[in-house]
NUFI-439280 format. One record per atom (N, C-alpha, C): x, y, z; residue number from 1. Coordinates in steps of 0.05 Angstrom, whole numbers, plus 5000, padded with zeros to 4 digits. Example, Ala and Ser with C-alpha at 12.3 -4.5 7.8 and 13.67 -1.06 7.14 Angstrom:
REM NUFI-439280
<r x="5264" y="4886" z="5156" seq="1"/>
<r x="5246" y="4910" z="5156" seq="1"/>
<r x="5264" y="4934" z="5156" seq="1"/>
<r x="5257" y="4955" z="5142" seq="2"/>
<r x="5273" y="4979" z="5143" seq="2"/>
<r x="5258" y="5001" z="5157" seq="2"/>
REM end
This chain:
REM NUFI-439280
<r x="0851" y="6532" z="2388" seq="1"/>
<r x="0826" y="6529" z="2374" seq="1"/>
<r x="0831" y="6534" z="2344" seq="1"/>
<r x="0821" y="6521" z="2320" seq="2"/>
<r x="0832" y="6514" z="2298" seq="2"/>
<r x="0796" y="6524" z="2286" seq="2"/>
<r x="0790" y="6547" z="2271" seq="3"/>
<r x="0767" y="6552" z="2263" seq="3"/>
<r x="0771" y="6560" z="2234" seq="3"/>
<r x="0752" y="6551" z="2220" seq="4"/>
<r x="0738" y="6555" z="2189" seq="4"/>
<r x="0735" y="6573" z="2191" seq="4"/>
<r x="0733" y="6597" z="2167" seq="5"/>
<r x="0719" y="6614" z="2170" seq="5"/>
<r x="0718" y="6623" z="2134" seq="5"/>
<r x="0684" y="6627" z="2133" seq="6"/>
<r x="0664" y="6624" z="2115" seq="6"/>
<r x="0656" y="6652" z="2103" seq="6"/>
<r x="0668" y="6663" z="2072" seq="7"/>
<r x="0650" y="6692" z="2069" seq="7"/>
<r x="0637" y="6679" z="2043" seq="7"/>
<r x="0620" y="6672" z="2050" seq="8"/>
<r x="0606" y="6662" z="2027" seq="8"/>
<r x="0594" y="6681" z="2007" seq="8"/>
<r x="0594" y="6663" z="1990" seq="9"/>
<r x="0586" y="6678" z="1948" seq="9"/>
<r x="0578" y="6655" z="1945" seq="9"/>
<r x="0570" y="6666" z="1914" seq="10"/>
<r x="0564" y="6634" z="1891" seq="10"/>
<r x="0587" y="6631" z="1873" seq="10"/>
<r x="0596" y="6659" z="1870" seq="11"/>
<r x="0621" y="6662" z="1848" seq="11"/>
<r x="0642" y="6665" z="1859" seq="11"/>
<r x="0642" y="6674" z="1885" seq="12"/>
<r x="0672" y="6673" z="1891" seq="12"/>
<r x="0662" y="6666" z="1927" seq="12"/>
<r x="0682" y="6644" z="1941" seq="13"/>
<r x="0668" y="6644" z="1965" seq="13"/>
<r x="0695" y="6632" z="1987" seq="13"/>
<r x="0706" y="6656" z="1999" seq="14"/>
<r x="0724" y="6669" z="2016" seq="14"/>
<r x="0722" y="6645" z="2032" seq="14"/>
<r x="0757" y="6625" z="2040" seq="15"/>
<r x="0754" y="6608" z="2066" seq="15"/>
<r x="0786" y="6620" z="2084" seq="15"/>
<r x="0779" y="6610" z="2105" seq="16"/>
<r x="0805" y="6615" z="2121" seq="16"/>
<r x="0809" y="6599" z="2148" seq="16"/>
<r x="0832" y="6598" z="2150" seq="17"/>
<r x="0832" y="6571" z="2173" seq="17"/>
<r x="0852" y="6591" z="2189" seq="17"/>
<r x="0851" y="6589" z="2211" seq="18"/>
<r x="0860" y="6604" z="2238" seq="18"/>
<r x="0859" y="6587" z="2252" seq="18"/>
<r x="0882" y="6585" z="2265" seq="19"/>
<r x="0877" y="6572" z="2296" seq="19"/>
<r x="0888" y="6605" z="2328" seq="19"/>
<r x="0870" y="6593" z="2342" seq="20"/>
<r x="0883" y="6616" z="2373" seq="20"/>
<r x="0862" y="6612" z="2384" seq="20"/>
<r x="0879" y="6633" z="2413" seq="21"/>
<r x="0861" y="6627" z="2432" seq="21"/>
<r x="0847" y="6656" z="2433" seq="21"/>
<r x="0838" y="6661" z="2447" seq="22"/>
<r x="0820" y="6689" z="2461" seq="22"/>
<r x="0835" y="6710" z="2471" seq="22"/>
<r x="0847" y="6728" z="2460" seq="23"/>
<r x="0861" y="6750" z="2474" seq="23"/>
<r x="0896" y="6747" z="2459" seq="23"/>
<r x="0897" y="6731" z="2449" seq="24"/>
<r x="0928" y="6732" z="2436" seq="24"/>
<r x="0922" y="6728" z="2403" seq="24"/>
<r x="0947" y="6727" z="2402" seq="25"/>
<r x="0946" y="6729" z="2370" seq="25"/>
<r x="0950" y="6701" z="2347" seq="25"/>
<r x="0928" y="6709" z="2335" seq="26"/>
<r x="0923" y="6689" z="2321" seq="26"/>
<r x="0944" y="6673" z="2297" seq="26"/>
<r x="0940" y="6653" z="2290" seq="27"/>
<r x="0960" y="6640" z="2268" seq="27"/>
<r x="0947" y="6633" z="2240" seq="27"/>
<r x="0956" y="6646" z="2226" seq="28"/>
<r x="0949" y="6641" z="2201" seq="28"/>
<r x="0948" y="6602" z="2185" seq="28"/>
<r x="0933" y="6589" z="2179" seq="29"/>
<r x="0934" y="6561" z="2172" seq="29"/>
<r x="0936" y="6565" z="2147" seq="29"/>
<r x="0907" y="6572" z="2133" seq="30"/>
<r x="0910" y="6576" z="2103" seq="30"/>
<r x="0886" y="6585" z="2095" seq="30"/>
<r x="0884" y="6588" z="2068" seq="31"/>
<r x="0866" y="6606" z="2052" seq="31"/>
<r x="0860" y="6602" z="2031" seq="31"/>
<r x="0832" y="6603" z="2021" seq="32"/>
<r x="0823" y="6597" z="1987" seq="32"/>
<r x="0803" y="6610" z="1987" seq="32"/>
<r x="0797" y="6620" z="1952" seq="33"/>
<r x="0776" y="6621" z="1943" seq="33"/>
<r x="0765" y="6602" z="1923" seq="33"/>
<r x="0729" y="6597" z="1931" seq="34"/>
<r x="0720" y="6574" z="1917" seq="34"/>
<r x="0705" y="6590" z="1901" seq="34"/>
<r x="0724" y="6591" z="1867" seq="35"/>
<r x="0694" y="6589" z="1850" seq="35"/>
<r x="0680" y="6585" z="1838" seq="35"/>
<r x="0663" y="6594" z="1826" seq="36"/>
<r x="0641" y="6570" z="1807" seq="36"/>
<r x="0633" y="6596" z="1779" seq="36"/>
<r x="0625" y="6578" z="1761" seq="37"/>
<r x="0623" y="6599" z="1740" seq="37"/>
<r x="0586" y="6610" z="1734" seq="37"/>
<r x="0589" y="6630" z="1737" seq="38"/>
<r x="0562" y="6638" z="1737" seq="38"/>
<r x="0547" y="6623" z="1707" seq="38"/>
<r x="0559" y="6618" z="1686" seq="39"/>
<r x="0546" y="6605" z="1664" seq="39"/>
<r x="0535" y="6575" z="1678" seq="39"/>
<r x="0552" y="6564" z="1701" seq="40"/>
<r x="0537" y="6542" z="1702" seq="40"/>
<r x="0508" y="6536" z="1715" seq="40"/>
<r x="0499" y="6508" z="1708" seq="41"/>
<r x="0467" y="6508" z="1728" seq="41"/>
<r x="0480" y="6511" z="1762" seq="41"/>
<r x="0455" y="6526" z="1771" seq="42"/>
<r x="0453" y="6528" z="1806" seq="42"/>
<r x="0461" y="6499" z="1811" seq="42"/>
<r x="0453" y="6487" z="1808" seq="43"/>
<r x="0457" y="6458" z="1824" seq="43"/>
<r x="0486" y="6449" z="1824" seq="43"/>
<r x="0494" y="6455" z="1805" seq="44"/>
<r x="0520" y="6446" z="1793" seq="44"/>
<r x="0543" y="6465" z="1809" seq="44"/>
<r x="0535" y="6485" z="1815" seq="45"/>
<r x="0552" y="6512" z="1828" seq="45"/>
<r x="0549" y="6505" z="1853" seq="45"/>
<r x="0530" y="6495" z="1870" seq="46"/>
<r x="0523" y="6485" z="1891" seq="46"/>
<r x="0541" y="6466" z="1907" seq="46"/>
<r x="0530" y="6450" z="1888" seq="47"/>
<r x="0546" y="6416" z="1895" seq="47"/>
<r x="0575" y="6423" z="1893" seq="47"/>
<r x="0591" y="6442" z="1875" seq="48"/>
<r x="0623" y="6445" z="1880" seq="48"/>
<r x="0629" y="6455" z="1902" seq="48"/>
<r x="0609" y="6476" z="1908" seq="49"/>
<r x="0613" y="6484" z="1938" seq="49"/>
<r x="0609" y="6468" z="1954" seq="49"/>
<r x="0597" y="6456" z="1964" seq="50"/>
<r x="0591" y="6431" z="1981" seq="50"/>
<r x="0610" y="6414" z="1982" seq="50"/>
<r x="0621" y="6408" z="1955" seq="51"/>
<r x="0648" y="6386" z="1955" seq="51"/>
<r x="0672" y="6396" z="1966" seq="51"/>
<r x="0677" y="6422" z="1954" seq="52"/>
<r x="0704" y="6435" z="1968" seq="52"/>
<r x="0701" y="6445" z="2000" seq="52"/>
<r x="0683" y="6451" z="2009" seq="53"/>
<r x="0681" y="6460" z="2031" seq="53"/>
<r x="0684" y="6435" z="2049" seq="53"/>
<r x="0669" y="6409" z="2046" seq="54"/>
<r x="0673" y="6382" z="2048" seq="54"/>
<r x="0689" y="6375" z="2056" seq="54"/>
<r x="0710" y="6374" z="2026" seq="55"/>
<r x="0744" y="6377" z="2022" seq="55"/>
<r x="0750" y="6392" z="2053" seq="55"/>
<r x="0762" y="6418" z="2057" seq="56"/>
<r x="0766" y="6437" z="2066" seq="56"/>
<r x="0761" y="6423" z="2103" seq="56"/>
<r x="0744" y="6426" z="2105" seq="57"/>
<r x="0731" y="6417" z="2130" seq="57"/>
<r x="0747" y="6394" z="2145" seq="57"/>
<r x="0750" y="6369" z="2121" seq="58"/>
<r x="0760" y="6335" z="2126" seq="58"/>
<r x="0789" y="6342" z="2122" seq="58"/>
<r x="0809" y="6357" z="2114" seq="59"/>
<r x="0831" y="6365" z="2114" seq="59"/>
<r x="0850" y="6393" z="2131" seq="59"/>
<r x="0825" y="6410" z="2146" seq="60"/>
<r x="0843" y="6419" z="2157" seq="60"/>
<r x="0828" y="6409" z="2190" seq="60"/>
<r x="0808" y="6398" z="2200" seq="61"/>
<r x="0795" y="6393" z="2215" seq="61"/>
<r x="0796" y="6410" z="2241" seq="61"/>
<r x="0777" y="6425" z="2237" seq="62"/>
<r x="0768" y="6450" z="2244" seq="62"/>
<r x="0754" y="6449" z="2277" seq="62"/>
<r x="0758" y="6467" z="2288" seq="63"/>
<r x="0732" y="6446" z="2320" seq="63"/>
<r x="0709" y="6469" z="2325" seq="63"/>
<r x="0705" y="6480" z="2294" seq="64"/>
<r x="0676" y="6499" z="2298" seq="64"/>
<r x="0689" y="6523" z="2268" seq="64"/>
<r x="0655" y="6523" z="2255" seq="65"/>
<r x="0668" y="6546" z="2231" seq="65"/>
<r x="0636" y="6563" z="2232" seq="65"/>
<r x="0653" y="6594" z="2226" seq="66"/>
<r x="0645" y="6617" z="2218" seq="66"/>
<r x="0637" y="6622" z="2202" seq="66"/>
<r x="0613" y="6630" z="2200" seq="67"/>
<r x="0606" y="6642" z="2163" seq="67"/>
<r x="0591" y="6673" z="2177" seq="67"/>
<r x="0591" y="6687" z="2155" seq="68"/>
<r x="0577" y="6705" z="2152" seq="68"/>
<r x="0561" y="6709" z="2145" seq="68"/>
<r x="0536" y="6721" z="2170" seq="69"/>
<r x="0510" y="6724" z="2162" seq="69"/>
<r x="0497" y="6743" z="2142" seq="69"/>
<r x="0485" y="6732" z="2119" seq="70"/>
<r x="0470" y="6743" z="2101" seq="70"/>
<r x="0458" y="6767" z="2105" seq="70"/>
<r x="0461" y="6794" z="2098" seq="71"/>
<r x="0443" y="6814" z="2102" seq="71"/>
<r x="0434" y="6829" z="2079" seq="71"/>
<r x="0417" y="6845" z="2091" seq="72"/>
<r x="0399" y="6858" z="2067" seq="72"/>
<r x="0419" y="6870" z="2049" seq="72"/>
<r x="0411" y="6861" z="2019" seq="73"/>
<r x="0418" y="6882" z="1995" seq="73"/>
<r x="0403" y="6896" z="1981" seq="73"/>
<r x="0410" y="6910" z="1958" seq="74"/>
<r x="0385" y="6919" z="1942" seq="74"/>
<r x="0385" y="6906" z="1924" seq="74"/>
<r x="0406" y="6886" z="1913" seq="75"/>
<r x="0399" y="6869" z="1893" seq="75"/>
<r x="0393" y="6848" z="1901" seq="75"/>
<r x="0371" y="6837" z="1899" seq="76"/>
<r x="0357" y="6810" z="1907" seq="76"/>
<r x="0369" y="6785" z="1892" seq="76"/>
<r x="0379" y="6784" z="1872" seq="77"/>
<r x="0392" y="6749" z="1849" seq="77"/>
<r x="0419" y="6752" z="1868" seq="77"/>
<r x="0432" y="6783" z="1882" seq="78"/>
<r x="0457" y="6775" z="1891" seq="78"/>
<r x="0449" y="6767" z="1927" seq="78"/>
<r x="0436" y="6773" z="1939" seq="79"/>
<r x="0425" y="6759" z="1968" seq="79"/>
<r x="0424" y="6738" z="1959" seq="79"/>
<r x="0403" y="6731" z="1938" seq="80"/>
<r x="0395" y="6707" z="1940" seq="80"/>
<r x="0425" y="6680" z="1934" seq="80"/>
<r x="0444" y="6686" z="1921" seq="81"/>
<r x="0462" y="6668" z="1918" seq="81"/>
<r x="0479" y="6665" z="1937" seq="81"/>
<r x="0492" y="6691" z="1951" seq="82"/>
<r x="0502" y="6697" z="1979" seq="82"/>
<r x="0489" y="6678" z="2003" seq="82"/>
<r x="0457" y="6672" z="2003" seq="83"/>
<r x="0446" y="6661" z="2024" seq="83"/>
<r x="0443" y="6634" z="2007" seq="83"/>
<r x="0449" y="6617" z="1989" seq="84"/>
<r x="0447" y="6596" z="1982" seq="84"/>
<r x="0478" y="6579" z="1989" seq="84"/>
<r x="0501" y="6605" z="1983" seq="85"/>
<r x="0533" y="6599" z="1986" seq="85"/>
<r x="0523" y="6592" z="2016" seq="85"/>
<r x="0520" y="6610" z="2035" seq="86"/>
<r x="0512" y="6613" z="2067" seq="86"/>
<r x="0505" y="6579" z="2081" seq="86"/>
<r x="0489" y="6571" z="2063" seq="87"/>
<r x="0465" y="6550" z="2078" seq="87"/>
<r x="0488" y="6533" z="2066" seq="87"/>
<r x="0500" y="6532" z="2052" seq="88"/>
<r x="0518" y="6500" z="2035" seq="88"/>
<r x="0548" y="6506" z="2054" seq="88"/>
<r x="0553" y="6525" z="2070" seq="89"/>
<r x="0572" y="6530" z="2086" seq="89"/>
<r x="0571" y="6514" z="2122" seq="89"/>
<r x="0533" y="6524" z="2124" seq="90"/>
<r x="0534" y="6523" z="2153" seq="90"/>
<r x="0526" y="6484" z="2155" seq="90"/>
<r x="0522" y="6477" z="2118" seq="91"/>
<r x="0512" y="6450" z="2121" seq="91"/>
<r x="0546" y="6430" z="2126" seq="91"/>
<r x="0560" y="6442" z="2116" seq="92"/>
<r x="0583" y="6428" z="2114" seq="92"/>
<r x="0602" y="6426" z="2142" seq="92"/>
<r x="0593" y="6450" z="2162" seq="93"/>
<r x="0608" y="6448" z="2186" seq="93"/>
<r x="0587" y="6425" z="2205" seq="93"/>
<r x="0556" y="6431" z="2198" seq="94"/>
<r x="0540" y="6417" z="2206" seq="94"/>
<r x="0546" y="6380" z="2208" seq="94"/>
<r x="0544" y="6374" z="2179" seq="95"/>
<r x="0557" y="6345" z="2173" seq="95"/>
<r x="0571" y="6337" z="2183" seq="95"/>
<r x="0599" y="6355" z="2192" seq="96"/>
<r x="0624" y="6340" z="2208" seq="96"/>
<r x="0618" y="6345" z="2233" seq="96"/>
<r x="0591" y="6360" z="2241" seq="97"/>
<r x="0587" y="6346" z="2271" seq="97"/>
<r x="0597" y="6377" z="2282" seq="97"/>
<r x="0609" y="6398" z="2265" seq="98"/>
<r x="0619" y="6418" z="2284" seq="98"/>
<r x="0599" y="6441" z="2291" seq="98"/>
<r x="0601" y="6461" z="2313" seq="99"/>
<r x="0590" y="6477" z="2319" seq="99"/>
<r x="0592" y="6497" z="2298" seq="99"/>
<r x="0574" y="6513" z="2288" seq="100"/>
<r x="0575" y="6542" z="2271" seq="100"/>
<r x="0562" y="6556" z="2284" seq="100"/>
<r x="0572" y="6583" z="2276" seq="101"/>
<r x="0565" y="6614" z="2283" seq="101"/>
<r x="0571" y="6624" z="2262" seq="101"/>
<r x="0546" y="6649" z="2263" seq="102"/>
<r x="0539" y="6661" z="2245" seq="102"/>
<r x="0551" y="6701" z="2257" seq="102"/>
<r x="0557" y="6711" z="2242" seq="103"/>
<r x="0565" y="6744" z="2238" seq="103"/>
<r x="0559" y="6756" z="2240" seq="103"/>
<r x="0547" y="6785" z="2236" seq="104"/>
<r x="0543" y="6803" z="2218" seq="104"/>
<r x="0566" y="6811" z="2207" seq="104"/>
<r x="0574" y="6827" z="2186" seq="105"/>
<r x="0599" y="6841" z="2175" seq="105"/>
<r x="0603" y="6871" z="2199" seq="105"/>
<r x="0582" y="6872" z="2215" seq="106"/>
<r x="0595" y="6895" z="2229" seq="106"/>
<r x="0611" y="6884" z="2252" seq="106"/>
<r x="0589" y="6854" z="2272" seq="107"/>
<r x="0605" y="6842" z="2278" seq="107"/>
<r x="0631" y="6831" z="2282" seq="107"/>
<r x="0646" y="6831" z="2255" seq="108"/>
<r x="0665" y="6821" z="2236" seq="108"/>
<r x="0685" y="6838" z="2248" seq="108"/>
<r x="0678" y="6865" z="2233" seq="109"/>
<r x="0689" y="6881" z="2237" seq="109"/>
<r x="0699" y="6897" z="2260" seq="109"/>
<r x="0682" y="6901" z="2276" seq="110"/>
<r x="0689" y="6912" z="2306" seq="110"/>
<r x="0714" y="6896" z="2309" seq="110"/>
<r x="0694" y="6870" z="2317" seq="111"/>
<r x="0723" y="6845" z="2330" seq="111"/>
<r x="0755" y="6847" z="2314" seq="111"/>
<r x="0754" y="6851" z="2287" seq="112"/>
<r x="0783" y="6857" z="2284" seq="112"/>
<r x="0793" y="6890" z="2270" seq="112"/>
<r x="0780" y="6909" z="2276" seq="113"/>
<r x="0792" y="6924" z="2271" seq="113"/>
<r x="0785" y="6954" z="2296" seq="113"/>
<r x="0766" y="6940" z="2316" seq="114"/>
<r x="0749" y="6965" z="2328" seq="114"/>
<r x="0732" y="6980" z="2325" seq="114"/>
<r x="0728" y="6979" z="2300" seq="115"/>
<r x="0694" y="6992" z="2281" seq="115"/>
<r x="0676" y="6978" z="2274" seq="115"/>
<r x="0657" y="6972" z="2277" seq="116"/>
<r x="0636" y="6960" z="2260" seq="116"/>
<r x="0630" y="6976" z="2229" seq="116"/>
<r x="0638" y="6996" z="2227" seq="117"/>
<r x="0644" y="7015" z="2200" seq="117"/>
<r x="0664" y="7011" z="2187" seq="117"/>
<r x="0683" y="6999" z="2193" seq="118"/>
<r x="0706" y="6999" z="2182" seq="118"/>
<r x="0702" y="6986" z="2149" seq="118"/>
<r x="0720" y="7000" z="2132" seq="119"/>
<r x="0720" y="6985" z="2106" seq="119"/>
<r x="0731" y="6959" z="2096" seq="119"/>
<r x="0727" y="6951" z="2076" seq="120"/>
<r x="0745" y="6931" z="2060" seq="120"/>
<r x="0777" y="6926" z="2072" seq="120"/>
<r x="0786" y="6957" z="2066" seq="121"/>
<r x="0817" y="6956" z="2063" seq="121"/>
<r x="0831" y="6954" z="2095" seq="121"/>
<r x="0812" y="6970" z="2111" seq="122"/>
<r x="0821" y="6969" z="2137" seq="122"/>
<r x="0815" y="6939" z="2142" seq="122"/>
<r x="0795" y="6919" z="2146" seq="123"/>
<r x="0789" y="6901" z="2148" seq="123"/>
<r x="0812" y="6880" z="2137" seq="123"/>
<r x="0829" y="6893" z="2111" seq="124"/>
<r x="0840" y="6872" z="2099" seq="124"/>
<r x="0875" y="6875" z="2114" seq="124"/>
<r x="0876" y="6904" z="2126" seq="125"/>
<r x="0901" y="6917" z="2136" seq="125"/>
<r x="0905" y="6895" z="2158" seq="125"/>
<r x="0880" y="6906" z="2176" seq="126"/>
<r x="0879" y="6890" z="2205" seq="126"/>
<r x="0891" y="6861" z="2205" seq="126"/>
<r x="0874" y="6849" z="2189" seq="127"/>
<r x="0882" y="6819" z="2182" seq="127"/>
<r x="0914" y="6815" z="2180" seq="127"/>
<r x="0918" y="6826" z="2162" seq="128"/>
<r x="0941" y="6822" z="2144" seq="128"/>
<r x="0971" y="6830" z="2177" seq="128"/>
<r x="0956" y="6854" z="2182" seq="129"/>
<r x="0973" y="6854" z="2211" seq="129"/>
<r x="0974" y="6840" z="2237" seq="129"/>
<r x="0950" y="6826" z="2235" seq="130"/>
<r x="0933" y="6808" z="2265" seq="130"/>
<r x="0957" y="6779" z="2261" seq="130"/>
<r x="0953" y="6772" z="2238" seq="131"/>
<r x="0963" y="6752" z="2229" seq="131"/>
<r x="0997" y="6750" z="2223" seq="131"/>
<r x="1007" y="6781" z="2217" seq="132"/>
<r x="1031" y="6779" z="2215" seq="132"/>
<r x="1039" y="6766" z="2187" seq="132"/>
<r x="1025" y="6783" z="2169" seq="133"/>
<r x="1029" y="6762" z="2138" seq="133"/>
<r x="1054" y="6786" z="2127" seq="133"/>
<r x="1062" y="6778" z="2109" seq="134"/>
<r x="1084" y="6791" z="2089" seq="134"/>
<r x="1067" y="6810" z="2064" seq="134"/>
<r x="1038" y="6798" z="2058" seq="135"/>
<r x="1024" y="6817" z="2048" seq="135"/>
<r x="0995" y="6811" z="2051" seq="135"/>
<r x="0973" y="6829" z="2044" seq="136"/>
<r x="0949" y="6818" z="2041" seq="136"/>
<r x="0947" y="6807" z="2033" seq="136"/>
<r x="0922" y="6783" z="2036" seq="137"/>
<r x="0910" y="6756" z="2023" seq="137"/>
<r x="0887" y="6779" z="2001" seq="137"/>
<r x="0883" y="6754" z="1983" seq="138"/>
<r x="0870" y="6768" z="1955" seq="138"/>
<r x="0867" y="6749" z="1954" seq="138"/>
<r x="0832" y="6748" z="1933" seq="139"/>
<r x="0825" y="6774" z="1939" seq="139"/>
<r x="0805" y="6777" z="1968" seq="139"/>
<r x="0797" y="6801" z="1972" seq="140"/>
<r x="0789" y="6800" z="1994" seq="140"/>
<r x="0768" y="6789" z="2009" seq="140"/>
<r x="0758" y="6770" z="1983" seq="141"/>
<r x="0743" y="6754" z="2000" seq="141"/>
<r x="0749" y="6729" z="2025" seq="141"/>
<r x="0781" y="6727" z="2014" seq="142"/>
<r x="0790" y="6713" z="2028" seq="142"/>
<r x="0801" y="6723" z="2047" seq="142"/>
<r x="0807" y="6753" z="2053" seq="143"/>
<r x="0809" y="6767" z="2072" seq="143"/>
<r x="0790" y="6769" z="2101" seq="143"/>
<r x="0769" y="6772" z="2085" seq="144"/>
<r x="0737" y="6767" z="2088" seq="144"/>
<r x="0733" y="6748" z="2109" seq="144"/>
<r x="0741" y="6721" z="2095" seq="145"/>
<r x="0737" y="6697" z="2114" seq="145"/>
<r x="0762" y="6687" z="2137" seq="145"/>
<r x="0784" y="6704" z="2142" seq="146"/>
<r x="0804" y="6709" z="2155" seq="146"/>
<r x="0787" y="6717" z="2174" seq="146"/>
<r x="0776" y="6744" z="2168" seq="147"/>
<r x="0772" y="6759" z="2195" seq="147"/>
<r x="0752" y="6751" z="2213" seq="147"/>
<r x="0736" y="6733" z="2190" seq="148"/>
<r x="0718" y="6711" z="2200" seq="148"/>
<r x="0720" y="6697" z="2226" seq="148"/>
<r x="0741" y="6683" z="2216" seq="149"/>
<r x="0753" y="6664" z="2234" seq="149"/>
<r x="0765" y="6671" z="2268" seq="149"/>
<r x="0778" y="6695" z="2251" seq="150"/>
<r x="0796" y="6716" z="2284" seq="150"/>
<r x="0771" y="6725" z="2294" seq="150"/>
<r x="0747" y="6732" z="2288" seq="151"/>
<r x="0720" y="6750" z="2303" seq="151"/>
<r x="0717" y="6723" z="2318" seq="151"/>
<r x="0717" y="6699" z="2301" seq="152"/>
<r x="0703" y="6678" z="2322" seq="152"/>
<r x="0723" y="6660" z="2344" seq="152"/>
<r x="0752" y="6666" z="2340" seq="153"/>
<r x="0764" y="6661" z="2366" seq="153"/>
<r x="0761" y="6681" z="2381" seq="153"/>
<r x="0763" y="6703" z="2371" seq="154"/>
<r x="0757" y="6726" z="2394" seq="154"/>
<r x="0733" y="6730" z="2412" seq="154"/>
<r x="0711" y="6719" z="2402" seq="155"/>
<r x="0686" y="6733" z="2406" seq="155"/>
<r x="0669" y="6702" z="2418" seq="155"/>
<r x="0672" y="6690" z="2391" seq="156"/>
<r x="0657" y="6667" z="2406" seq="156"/>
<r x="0656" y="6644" z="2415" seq="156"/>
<r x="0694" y="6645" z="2415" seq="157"/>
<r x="0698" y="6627" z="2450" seq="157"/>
<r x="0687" y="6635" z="2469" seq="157"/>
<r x="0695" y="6654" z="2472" seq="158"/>
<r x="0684" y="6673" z="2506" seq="158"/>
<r x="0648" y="6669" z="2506" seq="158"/>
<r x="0639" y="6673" z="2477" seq="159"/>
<r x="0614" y="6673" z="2476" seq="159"/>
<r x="0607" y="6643" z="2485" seq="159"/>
<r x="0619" y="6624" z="2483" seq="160"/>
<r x="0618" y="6597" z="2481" seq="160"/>
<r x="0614" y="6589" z="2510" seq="160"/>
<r x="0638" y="6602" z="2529" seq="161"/>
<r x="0642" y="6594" z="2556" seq="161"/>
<r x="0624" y="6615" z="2572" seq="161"/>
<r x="0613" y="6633" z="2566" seq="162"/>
<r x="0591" y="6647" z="2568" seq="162"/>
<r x="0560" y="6629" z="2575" seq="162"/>
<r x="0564" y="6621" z="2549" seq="163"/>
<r x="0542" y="6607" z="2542" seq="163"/>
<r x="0536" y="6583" z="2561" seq="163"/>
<r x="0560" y="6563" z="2572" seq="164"/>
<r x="0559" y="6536" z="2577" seq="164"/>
<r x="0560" y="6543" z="2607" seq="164"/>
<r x="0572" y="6567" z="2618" seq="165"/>
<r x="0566" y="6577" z="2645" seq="165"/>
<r x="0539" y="6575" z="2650" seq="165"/>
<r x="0524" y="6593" z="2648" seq="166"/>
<r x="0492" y="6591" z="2645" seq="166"/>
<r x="0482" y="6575" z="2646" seq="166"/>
<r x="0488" y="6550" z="2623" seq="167"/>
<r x="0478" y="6523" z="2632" seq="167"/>
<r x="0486" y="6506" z="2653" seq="167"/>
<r x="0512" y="6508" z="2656" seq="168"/>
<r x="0513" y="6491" z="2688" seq="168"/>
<r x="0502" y="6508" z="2706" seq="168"/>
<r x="0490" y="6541" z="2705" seq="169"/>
<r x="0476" y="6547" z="2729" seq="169"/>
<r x="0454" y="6547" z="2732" seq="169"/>
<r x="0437" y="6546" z="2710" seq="170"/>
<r x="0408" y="6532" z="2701" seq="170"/>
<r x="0410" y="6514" z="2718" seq="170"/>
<r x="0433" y="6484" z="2709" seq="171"/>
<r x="0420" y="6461" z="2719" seq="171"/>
<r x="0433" y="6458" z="2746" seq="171"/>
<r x="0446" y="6465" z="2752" seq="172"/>
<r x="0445" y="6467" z="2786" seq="172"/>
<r x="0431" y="6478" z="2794" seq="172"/>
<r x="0419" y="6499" z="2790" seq="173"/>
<r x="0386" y="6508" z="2798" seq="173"/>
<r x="0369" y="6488" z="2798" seq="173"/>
<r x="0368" y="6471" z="2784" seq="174"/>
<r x="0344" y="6460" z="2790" seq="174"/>
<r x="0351" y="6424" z="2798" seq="174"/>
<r x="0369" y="6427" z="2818" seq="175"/>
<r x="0379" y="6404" z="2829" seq="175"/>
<r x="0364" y="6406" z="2869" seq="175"/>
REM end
């Protein structure tokens, strides 16, 4: 399984491509940060995200991507661009037709490091060791969207075949 995975920003916005299965160890594909300059218009910051993620999507072809769900801050202009990066993320896996799932960062976290508390650096350790890299990815947003990716082979395949169980027992129920 070959997954995107999305830590969205406006200024800086964390991608990572993983492929694996559920219970083994994952493979590193590749990694970027997309970003846009805060002097420019919203629309304009937008649309680059849209295009590279686009890009991104039609080049490593992905079969389901991860982003991270938006949660409360105390600065409201920084939610608010975080959940605008968010929506131009889940639109771009959308377009190519793929499945998305959404996070929390504790989420995130549990799945690759065993804490939902865990920090930045542990978060960036885990990775960097899950993956078997020679050093951490930087910055950590792109770490970010690494672990992204490993939470959602880990978590929501199973969640997936979880899910599609239920439905064939729904509809054999009502056969």
């Amino acid at each position: 399984m070959r997954v995107l995975g999305v830590d969205p920003g406006l200024t800086r916005c964390g991608v990572g491509v993983v492929e694996g299965v559920p219970g083994r160890p994952c493979t590193l594909v590749a990694y970027y940060v997309i970003y846009t300059d805060p002097a420019d218009d919203l629309s304009l910051r937008l649309l680059h995200l849209d295009r590279t993620l686009g890009d991104l999507v039609a080049e490593h072809q992905p079969v389901s991507v991860a982003v991270e769900r938006v949660f409360s801050q105390h600065n409201v202009r920084t939610v608010m661009g975080t959940a605008q990066a968010s929506a131009v993320a889940v639109l771009a896996g959308a377009r190519a037709g793929l499945p998305v799932s959404t996070y929390t960062p504790s989420e995130v976290k549990a799945a690759v490091t065993g804490s939902g508390q865990a920090d930045k650096a542990q978060v960036t350790a885990m990775v960097t060791r899950l993956l078997r890299l020679d050093a951490p990815p930087k910055p950590a947003d792109a770490a970010d969207a690494l672990a992204l990716a490993i939470c959602h082979i880990w978590r929501g395949g199973t969640k997936a075949k979880i899910q599609a169980a239920a439905v064939a027992v729904r509809k054999a129920g009502r056969r």
